[in-house]
N, CA, C and O atoms as CSV, one atom per row, in Angstrom:
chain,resi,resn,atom,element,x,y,z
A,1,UNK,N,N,0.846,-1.166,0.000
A,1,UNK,CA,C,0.000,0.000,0.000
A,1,UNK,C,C,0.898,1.237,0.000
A,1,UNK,O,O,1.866,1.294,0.758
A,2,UNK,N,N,0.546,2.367,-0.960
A,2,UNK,CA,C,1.557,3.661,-0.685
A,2,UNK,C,C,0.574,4.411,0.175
A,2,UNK,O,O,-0.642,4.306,0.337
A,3,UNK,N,N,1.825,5.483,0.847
A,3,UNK,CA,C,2.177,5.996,1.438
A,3,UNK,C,C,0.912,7.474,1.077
A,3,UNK,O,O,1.124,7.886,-0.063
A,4,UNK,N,N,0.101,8.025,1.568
A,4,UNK,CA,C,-0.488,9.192,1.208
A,4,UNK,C,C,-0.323,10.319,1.611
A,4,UNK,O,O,-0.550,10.437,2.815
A,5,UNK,N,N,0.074,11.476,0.947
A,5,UNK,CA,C,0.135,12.593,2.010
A,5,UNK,C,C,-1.518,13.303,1.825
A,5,UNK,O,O,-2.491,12.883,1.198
A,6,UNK,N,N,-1.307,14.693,2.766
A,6,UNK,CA,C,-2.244,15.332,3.038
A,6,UNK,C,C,-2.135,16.093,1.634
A,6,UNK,O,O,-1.290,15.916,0.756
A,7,UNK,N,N,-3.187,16.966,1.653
A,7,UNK,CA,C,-3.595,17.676,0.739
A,7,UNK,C,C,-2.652,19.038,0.542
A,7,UNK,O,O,-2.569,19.890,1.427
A,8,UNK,N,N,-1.967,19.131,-0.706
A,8,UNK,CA,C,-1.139,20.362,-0.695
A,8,UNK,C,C,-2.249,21.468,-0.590
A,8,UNK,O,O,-3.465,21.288,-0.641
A,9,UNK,N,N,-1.470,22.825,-0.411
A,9,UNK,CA,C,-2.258,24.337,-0.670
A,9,UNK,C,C,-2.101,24.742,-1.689
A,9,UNK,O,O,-1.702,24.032,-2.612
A,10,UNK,N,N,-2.417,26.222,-1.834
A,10,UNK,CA,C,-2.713,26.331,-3.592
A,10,UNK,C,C,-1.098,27.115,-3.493
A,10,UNK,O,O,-0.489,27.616,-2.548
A,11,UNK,N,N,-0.853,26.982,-4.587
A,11,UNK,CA,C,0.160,27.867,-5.446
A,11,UNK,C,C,0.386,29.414,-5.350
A,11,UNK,O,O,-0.509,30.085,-4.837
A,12,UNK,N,N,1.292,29.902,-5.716
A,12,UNK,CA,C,0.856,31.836,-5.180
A,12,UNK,C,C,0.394,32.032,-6.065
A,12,UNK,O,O,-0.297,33.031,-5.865
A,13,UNK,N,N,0.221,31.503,-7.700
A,13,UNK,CA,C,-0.429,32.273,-8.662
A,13,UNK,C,C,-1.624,31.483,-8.423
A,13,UNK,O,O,-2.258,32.296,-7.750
A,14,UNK,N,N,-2.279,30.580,-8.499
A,14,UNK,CA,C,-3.852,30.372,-8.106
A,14,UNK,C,C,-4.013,31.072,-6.539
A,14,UNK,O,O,-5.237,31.200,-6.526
A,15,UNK,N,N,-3.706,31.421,-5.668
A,15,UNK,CA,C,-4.112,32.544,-4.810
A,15,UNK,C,C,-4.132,33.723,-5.147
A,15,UNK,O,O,-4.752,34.534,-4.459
A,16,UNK,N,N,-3.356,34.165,-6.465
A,16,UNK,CA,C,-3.512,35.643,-6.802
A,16,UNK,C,C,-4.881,35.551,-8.328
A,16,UNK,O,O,-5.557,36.418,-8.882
A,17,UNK,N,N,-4.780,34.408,-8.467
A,17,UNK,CA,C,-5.977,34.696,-9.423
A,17,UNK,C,C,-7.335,34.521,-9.000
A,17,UNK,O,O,-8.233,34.813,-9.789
A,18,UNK,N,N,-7.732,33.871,-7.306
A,18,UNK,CA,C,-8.796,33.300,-6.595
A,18,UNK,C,C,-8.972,34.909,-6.182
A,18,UNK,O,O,-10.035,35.481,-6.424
A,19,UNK,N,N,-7.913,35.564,-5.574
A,19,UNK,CA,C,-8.201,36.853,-5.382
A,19,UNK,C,C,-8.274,37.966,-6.231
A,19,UNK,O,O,-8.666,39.056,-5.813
A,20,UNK,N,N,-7.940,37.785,-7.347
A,20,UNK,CA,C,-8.191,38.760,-8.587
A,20,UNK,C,C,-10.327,38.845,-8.705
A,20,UNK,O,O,-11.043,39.826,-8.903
A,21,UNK,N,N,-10.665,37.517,-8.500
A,21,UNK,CA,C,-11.881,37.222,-9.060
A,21,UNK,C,C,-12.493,37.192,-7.635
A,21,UNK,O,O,-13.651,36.820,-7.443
A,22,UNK,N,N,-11.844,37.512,-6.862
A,22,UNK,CA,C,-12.902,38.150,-5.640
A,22,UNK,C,C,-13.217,37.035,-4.860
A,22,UNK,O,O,-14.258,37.182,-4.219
A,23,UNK,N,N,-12.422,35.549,-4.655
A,23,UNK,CA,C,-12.721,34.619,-3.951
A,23,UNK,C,C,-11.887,33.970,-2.964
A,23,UNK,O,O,-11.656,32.780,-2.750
A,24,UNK,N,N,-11.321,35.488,-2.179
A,24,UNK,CA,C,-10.704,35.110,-1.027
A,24,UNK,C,C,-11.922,35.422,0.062
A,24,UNK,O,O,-13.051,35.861,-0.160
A,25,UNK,N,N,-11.308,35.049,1.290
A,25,UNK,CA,C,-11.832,35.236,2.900
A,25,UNK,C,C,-11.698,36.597,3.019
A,25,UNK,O,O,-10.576,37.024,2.748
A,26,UNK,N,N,-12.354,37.228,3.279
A,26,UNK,CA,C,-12.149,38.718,4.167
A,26,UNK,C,C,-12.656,38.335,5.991
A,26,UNK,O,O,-13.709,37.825,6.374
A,27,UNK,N,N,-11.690,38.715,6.663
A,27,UNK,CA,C,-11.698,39.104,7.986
A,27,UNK,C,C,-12.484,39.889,8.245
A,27,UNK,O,O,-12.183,40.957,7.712
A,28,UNK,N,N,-13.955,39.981,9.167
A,28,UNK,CA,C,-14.758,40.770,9.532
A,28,UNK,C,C,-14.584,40.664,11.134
A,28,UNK,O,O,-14.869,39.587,11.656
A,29,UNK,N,N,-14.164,41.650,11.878
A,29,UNK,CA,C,-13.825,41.586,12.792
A,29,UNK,C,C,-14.962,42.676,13.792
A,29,UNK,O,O,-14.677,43.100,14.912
A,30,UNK,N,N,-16.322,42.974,13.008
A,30,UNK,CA,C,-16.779,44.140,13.834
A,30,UNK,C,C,-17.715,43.524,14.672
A,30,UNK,O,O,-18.113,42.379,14.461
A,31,UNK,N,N,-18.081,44.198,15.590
A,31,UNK,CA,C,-18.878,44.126,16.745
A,31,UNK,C,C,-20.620,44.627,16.817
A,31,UNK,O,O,-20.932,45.818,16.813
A,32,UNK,N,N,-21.559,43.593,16.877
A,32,UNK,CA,C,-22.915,44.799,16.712
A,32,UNK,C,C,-23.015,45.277,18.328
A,32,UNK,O,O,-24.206,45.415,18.607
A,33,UNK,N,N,-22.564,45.430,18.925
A,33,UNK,CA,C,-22.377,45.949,20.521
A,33,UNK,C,C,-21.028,46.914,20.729
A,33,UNK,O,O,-19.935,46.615,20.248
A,34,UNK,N,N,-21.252,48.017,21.454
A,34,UNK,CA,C,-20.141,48.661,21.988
A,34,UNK,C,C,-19.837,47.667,22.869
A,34,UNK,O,O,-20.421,46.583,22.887
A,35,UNK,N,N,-18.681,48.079,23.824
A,35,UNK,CA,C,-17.894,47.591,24.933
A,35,UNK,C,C,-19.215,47.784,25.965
A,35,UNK,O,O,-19.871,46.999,26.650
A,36,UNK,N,N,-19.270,49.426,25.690
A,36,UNK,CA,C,-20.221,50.320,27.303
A,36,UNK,C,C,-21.461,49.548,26.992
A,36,UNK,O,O,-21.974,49.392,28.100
A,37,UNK,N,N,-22.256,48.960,26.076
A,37,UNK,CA,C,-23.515,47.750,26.011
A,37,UNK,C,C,-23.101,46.639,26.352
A,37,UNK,O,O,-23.866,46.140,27.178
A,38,UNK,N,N,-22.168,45.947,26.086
A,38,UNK,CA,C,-22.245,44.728,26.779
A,38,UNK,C,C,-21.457,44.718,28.241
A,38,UNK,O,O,-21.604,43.694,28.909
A,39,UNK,N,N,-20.595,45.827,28.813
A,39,UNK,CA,C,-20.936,45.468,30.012
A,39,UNK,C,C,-22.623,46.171,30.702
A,39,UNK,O,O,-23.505,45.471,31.200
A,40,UNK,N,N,-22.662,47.314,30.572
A,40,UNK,CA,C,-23.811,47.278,31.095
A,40,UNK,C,C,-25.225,46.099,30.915
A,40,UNK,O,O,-26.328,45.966,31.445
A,41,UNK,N,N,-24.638,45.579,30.131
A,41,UNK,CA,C,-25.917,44.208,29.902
A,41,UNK,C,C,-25.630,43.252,30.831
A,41,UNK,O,O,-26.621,42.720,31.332
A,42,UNK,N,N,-24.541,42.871,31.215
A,42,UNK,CA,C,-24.157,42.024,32.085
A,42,UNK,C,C,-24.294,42.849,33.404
A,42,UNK,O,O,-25.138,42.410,34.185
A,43,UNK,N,N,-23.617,43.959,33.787
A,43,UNK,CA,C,-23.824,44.174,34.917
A,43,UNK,C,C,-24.836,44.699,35.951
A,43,UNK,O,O,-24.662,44.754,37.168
A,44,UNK,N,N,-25.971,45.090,35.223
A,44,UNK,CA,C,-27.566,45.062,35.222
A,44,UNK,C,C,-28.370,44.005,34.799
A,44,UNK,O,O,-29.460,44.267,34.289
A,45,UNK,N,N,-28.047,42.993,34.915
A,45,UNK,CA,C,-29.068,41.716,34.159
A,45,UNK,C,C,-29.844,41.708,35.815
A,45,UNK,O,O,-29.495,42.277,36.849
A,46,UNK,N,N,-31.260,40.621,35.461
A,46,UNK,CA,C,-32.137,40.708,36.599
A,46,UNK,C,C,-30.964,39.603,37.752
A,46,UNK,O,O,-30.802,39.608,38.973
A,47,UNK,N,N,-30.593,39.102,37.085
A,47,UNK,CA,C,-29.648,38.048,38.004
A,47,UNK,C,C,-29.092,39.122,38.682
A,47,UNK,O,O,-29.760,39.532,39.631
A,48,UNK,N,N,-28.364,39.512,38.520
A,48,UNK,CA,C,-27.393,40.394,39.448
A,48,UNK,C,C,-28.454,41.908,40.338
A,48,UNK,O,O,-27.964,42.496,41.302
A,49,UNK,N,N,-29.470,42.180,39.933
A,49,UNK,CA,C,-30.365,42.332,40.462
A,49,UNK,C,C,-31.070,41.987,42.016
A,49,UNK,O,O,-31.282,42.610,43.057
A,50,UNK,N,N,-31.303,40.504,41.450
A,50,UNK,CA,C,-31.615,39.365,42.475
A,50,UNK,C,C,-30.507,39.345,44.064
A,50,UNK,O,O,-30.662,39.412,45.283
A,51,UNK,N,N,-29.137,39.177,42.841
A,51,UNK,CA,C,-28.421,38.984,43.908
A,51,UNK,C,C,-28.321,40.007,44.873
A,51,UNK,O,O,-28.329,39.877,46.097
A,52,UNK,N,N,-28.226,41.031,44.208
A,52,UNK,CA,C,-28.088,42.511,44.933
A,52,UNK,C,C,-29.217,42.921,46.413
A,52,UNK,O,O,-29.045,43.612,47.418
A,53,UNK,N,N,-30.410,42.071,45.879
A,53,UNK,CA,C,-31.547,42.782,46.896
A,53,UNK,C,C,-31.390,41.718,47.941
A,53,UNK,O,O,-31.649,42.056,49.096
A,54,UNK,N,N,-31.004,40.482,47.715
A,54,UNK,CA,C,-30.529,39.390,48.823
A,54,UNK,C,C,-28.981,39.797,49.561
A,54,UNK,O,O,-28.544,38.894,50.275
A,55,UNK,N,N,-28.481,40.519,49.507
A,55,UNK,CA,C,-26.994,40.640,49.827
A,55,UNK,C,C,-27.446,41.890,50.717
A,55,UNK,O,O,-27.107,41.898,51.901
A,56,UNK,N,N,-28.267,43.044,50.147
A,56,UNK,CA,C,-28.698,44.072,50.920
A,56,UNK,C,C,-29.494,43.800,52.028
A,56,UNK,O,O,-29.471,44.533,53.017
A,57,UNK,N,N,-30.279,42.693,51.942
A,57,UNK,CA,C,-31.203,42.447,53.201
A,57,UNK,C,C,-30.274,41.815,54.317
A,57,UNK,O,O,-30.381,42.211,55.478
A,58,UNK,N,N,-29.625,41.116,54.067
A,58,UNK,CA,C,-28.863,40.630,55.243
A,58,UNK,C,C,-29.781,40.118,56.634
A,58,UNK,O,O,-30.996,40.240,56.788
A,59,UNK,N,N,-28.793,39.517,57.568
A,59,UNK,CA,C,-29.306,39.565,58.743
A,59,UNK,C,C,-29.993,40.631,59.341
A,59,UNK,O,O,-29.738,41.795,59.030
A,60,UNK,N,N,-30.821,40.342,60.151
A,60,UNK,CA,C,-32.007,41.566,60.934
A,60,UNK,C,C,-30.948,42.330,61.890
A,60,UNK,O,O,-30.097,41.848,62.638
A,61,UNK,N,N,-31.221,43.449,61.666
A,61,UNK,CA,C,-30.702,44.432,62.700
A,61,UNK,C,C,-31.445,44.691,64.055
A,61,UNK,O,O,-32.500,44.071,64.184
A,62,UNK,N,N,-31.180,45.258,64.771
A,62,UNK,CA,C,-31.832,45.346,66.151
A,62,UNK,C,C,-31.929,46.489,66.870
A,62,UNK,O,O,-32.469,46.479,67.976
């Protein structure tokens, strides 16, 4: 039985002609949230809410 390798990559001229014709990957790196929305989403959720009004009640005072 031979020996198989893996699959080569393309060539630099079939990568410059895949990208001539517009069929590379583009990197989209944007965000539909600011930073200041997703923490305030987290740090106002009803959970933390919850926790907040249980932490404030505490033991009975006297």
């Amino acid at each position: 039985m031979a020996a198989t390798t893996g699959p080569e990559g393309l060539s630099a001229a079939e990568v410059a002609s895949r990208r001539r014709r517009g069929e590379a990957n583009a990197a989209v790196s944007r965000s539909s949230r600011s930073y200041a929305l997703i923490l305030r989403t987290n740090v106002f959720s009803l959970f933390n809410l919850v926790l907040d009004l249980f932490a404030g009640a505490g033991p009975p005072r006297r």
